[in-house]
MARGUDREN-534327 format. One record per residue: residue in three letters; x, y negated, z negated of N, C-alpha, C in turn. Coordinates in steps of 0.1 Angstrom, whole numbers, padded with zeros to 4 digits, always signed. Layout:
<vofis>
ALAXYZXYZXYZ...
</vofis>
This chain:
<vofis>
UNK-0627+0345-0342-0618+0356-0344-0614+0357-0359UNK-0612+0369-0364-0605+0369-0379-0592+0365-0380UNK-0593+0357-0389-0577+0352-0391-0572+0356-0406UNK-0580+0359-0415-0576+0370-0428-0574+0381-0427UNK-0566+0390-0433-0563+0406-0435-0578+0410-0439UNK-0585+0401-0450-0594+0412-0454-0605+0412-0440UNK-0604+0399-0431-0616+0398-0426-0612+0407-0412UNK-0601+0409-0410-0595+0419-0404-0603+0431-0406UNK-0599+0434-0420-0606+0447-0428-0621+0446-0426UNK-0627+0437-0426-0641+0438-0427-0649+0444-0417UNK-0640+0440-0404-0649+0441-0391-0642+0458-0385UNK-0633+0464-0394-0629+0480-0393-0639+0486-0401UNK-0644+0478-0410-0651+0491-0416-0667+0487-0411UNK-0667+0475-0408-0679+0475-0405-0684+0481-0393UNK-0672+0485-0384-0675+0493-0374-0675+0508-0371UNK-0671+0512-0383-0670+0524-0386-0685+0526-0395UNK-0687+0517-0404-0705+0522-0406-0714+0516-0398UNK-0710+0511-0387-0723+0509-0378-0721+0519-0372UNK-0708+0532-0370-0711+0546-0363-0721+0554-0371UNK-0713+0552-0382-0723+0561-0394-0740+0557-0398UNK-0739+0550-0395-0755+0541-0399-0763+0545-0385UNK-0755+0544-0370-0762+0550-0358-0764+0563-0355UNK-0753+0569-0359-0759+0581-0364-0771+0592-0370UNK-0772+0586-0384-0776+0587-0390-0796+0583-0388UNK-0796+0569-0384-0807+0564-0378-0811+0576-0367UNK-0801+0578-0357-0808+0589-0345-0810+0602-0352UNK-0803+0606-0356-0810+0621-0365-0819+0619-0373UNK-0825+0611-0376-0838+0604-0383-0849+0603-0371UNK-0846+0600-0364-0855+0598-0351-0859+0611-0346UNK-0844+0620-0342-0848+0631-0338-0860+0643-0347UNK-0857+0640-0360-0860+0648-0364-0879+0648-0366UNK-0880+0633-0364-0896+0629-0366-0901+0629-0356UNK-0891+0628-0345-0897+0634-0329-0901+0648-0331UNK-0892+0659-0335-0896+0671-0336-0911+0676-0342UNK-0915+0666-0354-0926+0665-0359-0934+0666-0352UNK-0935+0651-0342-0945+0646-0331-0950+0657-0320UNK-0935+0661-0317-0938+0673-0307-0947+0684-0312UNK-0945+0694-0320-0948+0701-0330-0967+0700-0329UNK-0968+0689-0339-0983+0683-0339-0991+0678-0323UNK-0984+0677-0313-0992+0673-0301-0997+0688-0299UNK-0986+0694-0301-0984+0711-0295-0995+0717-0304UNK-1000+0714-0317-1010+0720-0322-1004+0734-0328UNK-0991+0737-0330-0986+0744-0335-0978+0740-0357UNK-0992+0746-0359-0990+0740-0375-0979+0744-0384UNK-0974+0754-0380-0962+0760-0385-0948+0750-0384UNK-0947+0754-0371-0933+0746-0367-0935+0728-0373UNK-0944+0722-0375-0949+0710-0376-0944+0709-0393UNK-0955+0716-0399-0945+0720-0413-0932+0722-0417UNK-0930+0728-0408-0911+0735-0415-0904+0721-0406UNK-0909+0713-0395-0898+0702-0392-0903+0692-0403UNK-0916+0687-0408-0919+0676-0418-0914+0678-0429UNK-0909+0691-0433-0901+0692-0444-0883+0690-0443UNK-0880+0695-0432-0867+0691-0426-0865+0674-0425UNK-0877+0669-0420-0876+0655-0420-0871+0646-0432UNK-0885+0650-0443-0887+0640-0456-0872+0637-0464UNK-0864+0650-0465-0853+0647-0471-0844+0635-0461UNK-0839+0638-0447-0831+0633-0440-0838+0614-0441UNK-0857+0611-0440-0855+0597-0446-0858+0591-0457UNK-0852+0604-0467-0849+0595-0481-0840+0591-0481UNK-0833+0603-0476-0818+0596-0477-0816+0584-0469UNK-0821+0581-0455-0818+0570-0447-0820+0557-0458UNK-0833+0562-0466-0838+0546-0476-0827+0546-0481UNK-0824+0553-0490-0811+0553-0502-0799+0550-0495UNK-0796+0551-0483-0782+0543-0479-0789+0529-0471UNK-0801+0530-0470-0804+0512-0469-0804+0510-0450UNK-0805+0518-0447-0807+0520-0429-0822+0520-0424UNK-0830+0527-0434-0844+0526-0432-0850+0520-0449UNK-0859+0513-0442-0867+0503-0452-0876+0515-0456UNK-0878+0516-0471-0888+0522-0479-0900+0524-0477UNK-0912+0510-0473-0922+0510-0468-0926+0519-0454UNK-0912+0519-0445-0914+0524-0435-0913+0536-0433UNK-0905+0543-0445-0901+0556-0443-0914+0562-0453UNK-0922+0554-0460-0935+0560-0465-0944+0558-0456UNK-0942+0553-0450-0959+0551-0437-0955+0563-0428UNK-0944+0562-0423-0938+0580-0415-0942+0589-0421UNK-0937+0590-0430-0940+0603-0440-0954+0603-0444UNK-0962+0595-0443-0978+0597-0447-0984+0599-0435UNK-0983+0593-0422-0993+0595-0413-0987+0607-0408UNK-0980+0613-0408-0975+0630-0405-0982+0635-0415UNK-0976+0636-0426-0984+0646-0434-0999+0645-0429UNK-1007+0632-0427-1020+0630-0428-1021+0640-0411UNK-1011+0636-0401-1019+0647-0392-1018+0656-0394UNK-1009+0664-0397-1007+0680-0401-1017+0681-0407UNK-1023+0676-0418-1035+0681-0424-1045+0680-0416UNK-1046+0672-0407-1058+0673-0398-1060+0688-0389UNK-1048+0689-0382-1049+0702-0375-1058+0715-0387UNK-1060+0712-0396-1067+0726-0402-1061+0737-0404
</vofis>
């Protein structure tokens, strides 16, 4: 158990950005679900306008450090690579 004020403090805020950080991760998810759906459906449109919805929401995840860089480029490439496939 915390027996310091700061370590007090630590485990408030750390539980307040583990809301923000779960958040943030599921609207990340959601949104590359949307993708997936999109591309099964063979609908090239909607697949586009969600991959572009997506790319921003996991830069940002990299840049606040919730999603690993490598990973948020392998997402982002094997979508784009199937969208391109659909023709």
């Amino acid at each position: 158990m915390a027996n310091t004020p700061q370590a007090r403090k630590r485990i408030r805020r750390n539980q307040a950005r583990t809301l923000i950080n779960r958040n943030r991760v599921s609207r990340i998810r959601t949104l590359i679900r949307k993708v997936e759906l999109a591309l099964t459906a063979g609908d090239k449109d909607t697949a586009a306008t969600a991959l572009s919805a997506m790319q921003p929401e996991l830069a940002r995840g990299v840049a606040k450090g919730v999603v690993h860089k490598n990973t948020a480029a392998r997402k982002y490439s094997r979508l784009t690579k199937a969208l391109n496939a659909l023709g």
